[in-house]
KOLKOL-707504 format. One record per residue (C-alpha): residue number from 1; residue in one letter; x, y, z. Coordinates in steps of 0.25 Angstrom, whole numbers, padded with zeros to 4 digits. Layout:
pos|code|c1|c2|c3
NUM|A|X|Y|Z $
...
//
This chain:
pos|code|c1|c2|c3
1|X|-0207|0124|-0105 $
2|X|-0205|0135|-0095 $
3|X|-0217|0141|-0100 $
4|X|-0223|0128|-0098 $
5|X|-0220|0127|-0085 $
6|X|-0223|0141|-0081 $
7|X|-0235|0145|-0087 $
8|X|-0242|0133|-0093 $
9|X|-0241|0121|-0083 $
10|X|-0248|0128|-0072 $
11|X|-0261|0129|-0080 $
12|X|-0262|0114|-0079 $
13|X|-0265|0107|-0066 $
14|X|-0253|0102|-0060 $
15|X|-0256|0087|-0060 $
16|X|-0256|0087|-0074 $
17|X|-0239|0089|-0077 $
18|X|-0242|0098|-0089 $
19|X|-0226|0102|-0087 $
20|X|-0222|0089|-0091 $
21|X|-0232|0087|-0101 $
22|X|-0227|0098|-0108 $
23|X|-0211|0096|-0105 $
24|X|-0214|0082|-0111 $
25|X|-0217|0088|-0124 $
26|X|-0209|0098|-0124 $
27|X|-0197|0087|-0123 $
28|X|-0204|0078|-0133 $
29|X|-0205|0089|-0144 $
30|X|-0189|0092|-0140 $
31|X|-0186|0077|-0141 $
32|X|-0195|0075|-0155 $
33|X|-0186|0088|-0162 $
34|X|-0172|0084|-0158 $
35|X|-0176|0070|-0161 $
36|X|-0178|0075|-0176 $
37|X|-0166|0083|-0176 $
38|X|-0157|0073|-0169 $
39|X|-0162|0065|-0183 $
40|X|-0157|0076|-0192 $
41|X|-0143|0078|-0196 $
42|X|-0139|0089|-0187 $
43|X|-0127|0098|-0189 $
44|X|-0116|0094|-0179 $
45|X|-0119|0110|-0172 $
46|X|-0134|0107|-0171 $
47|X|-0132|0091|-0165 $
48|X|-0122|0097|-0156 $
49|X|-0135|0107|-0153 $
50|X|-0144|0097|-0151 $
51|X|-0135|0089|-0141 $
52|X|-0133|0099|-0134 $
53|X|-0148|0104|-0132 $
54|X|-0151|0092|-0131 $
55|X|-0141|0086|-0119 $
56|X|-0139|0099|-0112 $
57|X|-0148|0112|-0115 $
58|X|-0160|0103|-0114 $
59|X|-0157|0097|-0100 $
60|X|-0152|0110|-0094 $
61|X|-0160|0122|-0100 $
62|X|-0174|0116|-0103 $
63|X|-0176|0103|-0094 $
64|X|-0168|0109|-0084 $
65|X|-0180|0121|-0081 $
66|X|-0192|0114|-0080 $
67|X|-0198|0104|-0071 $
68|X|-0190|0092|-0069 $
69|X|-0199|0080|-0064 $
70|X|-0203|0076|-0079 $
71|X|-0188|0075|-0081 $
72|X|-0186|0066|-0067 $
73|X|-0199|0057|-0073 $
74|X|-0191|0055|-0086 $
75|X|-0202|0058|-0091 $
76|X|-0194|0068|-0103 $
77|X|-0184|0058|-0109 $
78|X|-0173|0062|-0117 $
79|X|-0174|0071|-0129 $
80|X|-0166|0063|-0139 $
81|X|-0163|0047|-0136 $
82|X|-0150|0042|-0132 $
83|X|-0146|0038|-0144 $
84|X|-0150|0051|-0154 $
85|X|-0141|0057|-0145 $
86|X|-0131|0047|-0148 $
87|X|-0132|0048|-0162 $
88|X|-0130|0064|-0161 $
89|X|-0120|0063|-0152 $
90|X|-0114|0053|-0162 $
91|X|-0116|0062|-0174 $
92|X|-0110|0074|-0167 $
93|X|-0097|0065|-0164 $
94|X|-0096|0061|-0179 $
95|X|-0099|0075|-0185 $
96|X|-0088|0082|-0178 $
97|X|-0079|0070|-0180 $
98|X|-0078|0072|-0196 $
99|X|-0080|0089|-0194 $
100|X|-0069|0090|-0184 $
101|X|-0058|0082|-0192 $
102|X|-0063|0087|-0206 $
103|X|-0060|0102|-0199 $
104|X|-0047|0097|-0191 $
105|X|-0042|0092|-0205 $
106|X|-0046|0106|-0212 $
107|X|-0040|0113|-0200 $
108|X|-0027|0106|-0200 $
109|X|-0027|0108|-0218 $
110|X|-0029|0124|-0216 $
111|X|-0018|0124|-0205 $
112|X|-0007|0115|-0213 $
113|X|-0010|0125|-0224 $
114|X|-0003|0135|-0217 $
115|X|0008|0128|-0209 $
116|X|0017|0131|-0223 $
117|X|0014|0147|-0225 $
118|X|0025|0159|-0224 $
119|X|0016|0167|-0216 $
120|X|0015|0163|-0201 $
121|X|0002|0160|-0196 $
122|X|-0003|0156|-0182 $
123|X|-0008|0141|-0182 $
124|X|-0023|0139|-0176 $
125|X|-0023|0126|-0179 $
126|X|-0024|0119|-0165 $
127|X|-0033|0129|-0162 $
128|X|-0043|0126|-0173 $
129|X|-0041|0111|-0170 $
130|X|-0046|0113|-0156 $
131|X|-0058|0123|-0159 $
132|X|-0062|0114|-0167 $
133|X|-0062|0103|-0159 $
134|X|-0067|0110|-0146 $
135|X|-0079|0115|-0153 $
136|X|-0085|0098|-0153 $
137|X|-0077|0094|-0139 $
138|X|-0083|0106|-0131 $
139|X|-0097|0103|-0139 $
140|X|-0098|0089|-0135 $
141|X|-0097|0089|-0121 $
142|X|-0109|0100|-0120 $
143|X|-0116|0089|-0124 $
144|X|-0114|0076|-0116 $
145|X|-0101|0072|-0109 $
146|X|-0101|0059|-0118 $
147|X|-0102|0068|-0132 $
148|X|-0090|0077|-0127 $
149|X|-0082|0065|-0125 $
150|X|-0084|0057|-0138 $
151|X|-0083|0071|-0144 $
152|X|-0070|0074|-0138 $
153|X|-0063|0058|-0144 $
154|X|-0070|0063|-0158 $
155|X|-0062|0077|-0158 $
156|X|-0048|0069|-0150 $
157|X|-0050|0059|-0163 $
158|X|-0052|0070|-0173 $
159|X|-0039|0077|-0166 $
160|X|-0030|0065|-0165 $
161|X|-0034|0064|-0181 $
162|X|-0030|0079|-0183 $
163|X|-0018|0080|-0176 $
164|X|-0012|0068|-0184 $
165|X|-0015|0074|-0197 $
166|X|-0008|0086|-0191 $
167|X|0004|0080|-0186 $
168|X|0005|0074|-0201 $
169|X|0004|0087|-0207 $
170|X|0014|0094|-0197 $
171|X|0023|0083|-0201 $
172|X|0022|0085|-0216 $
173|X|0023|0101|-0214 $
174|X|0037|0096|-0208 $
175|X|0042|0087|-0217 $
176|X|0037|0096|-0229 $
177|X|0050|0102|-0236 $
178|X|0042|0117|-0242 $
179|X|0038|0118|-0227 $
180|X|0051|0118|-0220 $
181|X|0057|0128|-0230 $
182|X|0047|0138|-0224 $
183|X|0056|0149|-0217 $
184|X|0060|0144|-0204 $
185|X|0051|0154|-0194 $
186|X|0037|0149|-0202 $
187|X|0043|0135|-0202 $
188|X|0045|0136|-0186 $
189|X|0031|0144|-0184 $
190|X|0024|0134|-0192 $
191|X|0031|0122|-0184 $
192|X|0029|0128|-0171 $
193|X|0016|0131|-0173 $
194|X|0013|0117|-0177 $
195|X|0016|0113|-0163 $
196|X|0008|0123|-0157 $
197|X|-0003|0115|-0161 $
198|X|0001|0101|-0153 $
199|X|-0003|0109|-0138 $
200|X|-0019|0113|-0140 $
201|X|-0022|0100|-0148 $
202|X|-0014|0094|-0137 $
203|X|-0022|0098|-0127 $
204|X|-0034|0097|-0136 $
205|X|-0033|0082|-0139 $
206|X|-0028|0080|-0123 $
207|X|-0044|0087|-0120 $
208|X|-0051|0080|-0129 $
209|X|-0044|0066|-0125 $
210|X|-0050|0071|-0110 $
211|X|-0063|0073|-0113 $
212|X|-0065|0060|-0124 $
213|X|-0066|0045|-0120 $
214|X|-0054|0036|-0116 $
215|X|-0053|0032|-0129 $
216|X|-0049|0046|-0133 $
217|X|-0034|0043|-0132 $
218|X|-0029|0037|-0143 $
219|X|-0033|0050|-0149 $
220|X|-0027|0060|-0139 $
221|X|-0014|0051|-0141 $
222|X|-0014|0051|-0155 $
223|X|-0015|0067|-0155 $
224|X|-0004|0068|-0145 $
225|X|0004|0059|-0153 $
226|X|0003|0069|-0166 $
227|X|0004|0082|-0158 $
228|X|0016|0074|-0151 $
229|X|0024|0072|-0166 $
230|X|0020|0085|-0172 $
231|X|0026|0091|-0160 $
232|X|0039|0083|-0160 $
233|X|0039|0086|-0174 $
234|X|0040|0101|-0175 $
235|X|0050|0101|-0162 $
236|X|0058|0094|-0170 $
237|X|0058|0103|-0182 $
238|X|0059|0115|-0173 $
239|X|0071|0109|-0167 $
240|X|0078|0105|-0178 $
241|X|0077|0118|-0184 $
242|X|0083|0125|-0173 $
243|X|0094|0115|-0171 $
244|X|0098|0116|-0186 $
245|X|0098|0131|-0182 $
246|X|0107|0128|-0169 $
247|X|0118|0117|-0176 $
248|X|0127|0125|-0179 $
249|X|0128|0131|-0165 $
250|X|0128|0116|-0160 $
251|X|0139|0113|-0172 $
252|X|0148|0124|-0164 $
253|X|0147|0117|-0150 $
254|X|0159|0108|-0144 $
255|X|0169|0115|-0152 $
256|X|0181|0123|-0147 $
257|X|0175|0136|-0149 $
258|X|0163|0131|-0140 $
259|X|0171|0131|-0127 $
260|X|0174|0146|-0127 $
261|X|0163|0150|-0136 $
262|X|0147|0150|-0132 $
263|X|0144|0153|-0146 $
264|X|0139|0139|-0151 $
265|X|0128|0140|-0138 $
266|X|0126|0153|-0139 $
267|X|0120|0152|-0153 $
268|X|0113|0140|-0149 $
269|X|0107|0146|-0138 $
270|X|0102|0158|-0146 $
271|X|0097|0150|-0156 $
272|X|0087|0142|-0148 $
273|X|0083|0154|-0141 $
274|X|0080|0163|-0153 $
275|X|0072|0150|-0158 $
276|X|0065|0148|-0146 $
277|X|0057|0161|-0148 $
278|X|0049|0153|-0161 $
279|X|0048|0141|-0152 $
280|X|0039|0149|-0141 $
281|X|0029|0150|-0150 $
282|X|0026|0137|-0148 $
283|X|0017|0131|-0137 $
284|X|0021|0126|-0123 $
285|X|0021|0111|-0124 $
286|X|0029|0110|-0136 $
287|X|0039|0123|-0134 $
288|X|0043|0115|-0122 $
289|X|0045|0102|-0129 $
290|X|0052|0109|-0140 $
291|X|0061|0116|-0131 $
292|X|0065|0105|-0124 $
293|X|0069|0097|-0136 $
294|X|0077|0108|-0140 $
295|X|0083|0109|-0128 $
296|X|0087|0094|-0128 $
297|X|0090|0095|-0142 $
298|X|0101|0107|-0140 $
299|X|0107|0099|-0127 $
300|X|0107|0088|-0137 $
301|X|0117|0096|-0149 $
302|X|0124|0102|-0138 $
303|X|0131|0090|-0131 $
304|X|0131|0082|-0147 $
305|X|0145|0089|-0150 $
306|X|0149|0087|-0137 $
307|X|0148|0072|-0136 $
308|X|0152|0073|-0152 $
309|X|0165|0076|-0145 $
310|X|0169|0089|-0152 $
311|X|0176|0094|-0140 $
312|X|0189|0084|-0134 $
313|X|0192|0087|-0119 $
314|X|0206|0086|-0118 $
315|X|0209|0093|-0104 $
316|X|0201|0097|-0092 $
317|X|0202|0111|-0095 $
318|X|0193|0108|-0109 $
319|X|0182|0101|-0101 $
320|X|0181|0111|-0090 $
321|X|0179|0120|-0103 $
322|X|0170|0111|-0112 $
323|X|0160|0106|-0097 $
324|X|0161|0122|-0094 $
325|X|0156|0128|-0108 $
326|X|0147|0115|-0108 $
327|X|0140|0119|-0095 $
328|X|0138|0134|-0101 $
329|X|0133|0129|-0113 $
330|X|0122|0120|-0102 $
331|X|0118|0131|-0096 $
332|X|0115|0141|-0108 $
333|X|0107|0130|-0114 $
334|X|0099|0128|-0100 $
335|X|0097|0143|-0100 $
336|X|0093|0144|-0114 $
337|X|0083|0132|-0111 $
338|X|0079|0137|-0099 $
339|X|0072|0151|-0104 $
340|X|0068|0140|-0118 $
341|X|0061|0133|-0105 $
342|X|0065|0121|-0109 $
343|X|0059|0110|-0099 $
344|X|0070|0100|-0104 $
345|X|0081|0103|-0091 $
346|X|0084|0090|-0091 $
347|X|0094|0094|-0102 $
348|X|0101|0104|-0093 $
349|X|0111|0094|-0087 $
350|X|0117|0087|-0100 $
351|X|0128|0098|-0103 $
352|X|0133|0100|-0088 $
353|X|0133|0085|-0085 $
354|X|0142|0083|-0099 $
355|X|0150|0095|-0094 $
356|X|0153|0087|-0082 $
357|X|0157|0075|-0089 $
358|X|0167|0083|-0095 $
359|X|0171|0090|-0083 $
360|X|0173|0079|-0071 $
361|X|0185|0074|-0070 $
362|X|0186|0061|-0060 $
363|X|0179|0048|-0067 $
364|X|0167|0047|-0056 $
365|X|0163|0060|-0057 $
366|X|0160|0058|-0073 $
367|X|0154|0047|-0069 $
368|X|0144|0053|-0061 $
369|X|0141|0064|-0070 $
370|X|0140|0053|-0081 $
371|X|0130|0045|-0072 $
372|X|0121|0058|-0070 $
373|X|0121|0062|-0085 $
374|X|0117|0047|-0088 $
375|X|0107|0048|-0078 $
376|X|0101|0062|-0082 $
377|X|0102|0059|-0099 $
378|X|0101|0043|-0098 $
379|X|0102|0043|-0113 $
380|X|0118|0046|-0113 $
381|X|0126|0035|-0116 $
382|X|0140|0029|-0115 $
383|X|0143|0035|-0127 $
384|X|0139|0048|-0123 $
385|X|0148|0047|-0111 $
386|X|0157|0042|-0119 $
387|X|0157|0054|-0129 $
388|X|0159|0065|-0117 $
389|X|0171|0057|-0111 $
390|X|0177|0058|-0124 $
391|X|0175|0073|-0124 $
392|X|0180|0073|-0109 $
393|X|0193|0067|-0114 $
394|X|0191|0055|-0103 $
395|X|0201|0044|-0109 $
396|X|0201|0036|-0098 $
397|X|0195|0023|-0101 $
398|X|0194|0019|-0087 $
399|X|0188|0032|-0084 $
400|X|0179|0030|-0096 $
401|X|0174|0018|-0092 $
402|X|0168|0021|-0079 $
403|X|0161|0035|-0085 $
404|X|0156|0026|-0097 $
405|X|0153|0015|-0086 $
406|X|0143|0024|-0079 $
407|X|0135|0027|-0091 $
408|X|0134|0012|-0096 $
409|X|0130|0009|-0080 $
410|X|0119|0017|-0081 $
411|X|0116|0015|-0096 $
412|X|0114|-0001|-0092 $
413|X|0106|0004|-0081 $
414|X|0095|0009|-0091 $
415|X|0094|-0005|-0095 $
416|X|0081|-0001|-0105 $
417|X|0076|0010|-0102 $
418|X|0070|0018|-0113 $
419|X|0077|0030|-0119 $
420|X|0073|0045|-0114 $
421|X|0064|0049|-0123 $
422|X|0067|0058|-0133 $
423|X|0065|0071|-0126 $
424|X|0074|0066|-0114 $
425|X|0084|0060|-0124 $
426|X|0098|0068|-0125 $
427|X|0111|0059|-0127 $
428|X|0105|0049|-0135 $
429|X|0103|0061|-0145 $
430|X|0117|0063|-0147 $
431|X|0126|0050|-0155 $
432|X|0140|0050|-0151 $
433|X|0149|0051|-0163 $
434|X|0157|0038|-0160 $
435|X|0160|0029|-0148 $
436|X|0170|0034|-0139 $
437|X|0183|0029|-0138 $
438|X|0180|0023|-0124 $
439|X|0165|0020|-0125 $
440|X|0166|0007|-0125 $
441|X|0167|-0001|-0111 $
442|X|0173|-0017|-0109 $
443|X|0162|-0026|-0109 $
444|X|0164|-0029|-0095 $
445|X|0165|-0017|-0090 $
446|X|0149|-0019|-0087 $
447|X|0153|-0029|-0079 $
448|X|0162|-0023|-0072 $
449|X|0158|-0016|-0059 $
450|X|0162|-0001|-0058 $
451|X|0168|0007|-0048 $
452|X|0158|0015|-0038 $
453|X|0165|0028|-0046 $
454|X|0162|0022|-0060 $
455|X|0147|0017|-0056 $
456|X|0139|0028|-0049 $
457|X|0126|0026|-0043 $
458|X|0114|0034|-0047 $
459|X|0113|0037|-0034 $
460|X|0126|0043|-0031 $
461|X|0123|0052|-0044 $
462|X|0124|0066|-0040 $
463|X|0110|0074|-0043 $
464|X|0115|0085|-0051 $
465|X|0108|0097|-0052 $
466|X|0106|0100|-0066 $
467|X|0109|0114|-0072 $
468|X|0098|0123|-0071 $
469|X|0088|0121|-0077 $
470|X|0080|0150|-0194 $
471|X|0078|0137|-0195 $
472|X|0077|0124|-0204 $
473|X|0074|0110|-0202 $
474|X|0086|0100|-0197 $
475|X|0090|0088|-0204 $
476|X|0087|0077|-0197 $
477|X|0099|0070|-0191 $
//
């Protein structure tokens, strides 16, 4: 058309428009060839091809360089009608639909083939997932804004699928007897390198739920959802195995030898941060939730032979020792989680505000510390209380009463309020043995008004500053 243009429309007189005459053919002759091959049943490489050429290469680098007044007159049309390009548009959505799940499926059997071998490999199954994938949703959108959109919900439905079937399969690798006798460094790489997978498919289905139409959604949540439970899956796995490891350190805990030996936290200590090497090996998002569960989860089997009562105050002397070996114990575990960078610093203040419970002497100030432990950890209960009185050697039942009293106040004051969810829980994780002697309070004593001392308001609490901030599976409890 250049030639056209350039050479051959200047032989005829100017009133005749042989330019148009010949772009109007030329178009025509396009329109009649991709007409036929619209017809034929093209590979999905070449409809892509055709699209393409057709919505953009066209337009830009054909239309685009000659003279444009036929264009404004409308006088060319469209190559291919409305709804031809519908059809391949259609056609493209529905090949790639039945390609990319029959790959996902293939991809996801070649992987799992692997999961049980001796020999460590490393896992490029996330990757493949999301090659495979971004090859159709970078396509699309080349093509029309409107094809890369129902593009993008076909792959977030093909995904959704995908990572359901892998979440079973995760499961089944788990619960599959030959598989957890694997020796416990493979067993570990395998698991952590299952959760490796959950960020980039994360953020894949988070893209793709972008791009696709509102009712993209369900789909985005449903991936989520099985990224979610495969994570909390192998967490947990990963943490019983290092806590079955750590037991006997935690079995050695509240005993006599304890208060003048750091041996029981010292090995505890060493432990996780020997382990903690195999668990950096795992991507941010999730070494940072597993590390914070291991952190709440150590907190938790530290202070459960404590409230167990395995240590009896019977004089000051003992509770200055037990609250000061107590707070050295806080302190390396907040080191220890610190250089872990452990986000979960809420934890730091449970150990030092039972220390003090222990310590304290007058009735209102346990009170006080009881009120800011039940407002920082609202999962305690009376019993709890109940159980570190016990420990303290506080017989008093009057005394008792107006400690216990300021816990039930402010348990009543929660009315119903939801419990903390699971990673926020702490006390509720740890049953008391048996009711204390002097849990129980008189009926009335609800009614009864209490003293100033014995009721302290949350605004007269103090703002304390809180402290600075191999293996096999576990039987389940």
């Amino acid at each position: 058309m250049a030639v056209v243009r350039g050479r051959l429309t200047p032989a005829y007189p100017a009133g005749l428009g042989a330019f148009g005459v010949y772009l109007r053919g030329y178009h025509g002759a396009l329109a009649e060839w991709l007409g036929a091959s619209a017809r034929r049943r093209l590979p999905l490489a070449d409809r892509y091809a055709l699209l393409h050429w057709h919505n953009q290469v066209y337009p830009r680098e054909v239309l685009g360089l000659v003279d444009m007044v036929a264009l404004e007159n409308g006088e060319l049309g469209p190559l291919l009608s409305p709804g031809t390009l519908r059809g391949l548009e259609d056609e493209c959505v529905t090949d790639v639909k039945a390609q990319t799940r029959a790959a996902l499926l293939r991809v996801l059997q070649e992987d799992e083939e692997h999961w049980g071998d001796l020999e460590d490999r490393p896992g490029s199954l996330a990757q493949d997932v999301c090659e495979l994938l971004e090859d159709h949703t970078e396509r699309a959108p080349r093509i029309s804004q409107e094809l890369g959109e129902r593009m993008a919900h076909c792959c977030l439905g093909g995904l959704a699928e995908f990572l359901q079937s892998f979440q079973q399969r995760v499961e089944r690798f788990h619960e599959n007897l030959g598989i957890r006798e694997l020796p416990p460094d493979t067993y570990i790489s395998r698991t952590i390198a299952l959760v490796n997978c959950g960020p980039p498919l994360r953020a894949l289905a988070e893209r793709l739920a972008r791009v696709g139409p509102p009712e993209s959604e369900p789909a985005r949540e449903a991936s989520a959802s099985a990224l979610d439970r495969v994570t909390r899956l192998c967490h947990r796995v990963l943490a019983d195995l290092l806590f079955q490891e750590l037991q006997p350190h935690f079995n050695k805990l509240m005993r006599r030898k304890w208060l003048s030996s750091p041996e029981a936290l010292d090995g505890i200590v060493g432990t996780l941060g020997a382990q903690a090497l195999a668990l950096r090996r795992m991507q941010d998002e999730p070494y940072q939730a597993l590390v914070a569960e291991l952190h709440r989860r150590a907190l938790v089997e530290y202070v459960r032979p404590l409230l167990r009562g395995r240590l009896r105050c019977r004089s000051a002397r003992t509770r200055s020792r037990v609250a000061g070996r107590l707070r050295e114990d806080a302190a390396q575990l907040q080191r220890l989680f610190r250089r872990l960078e452990s986000q979960a610093s809420w934890l730091d203040a449970v150990v030092p505000h039972l220390a003090e419970v222990l310590q304290l002497e007058d009735t209102p100030s346990i009170q006080v510390e009881v009120a800011v432990l039940v407002r920082d950890y609202p999962d305690i209960r009376r019993k709890h209380v109940a159980a570190l009185l016990d420990i303290r050697g506080l017989h008093s039942s009057a005394a008792r009463q107006e400690i216990l009293a300021v816990a039930r106040d402010l348990e009543l004051s929660e009315g119903g309020a939801l419990p903390p969810p699971r990673d926020r829980a702490f006390f509720s994780d740890i049953p008391v043995p048996h009711p204390s002697f002097c849990l129980g309070l008189p009926l009335a004593l609800g009614r009864l008004p209490l003293s100033r001392l014995a009721r302290p308001s949350w605004a007269c609490l103090p703002l304390r500053p809180r402290p600075p901030s191999p293996w096999r599976p576990r039987a389940q409890r």
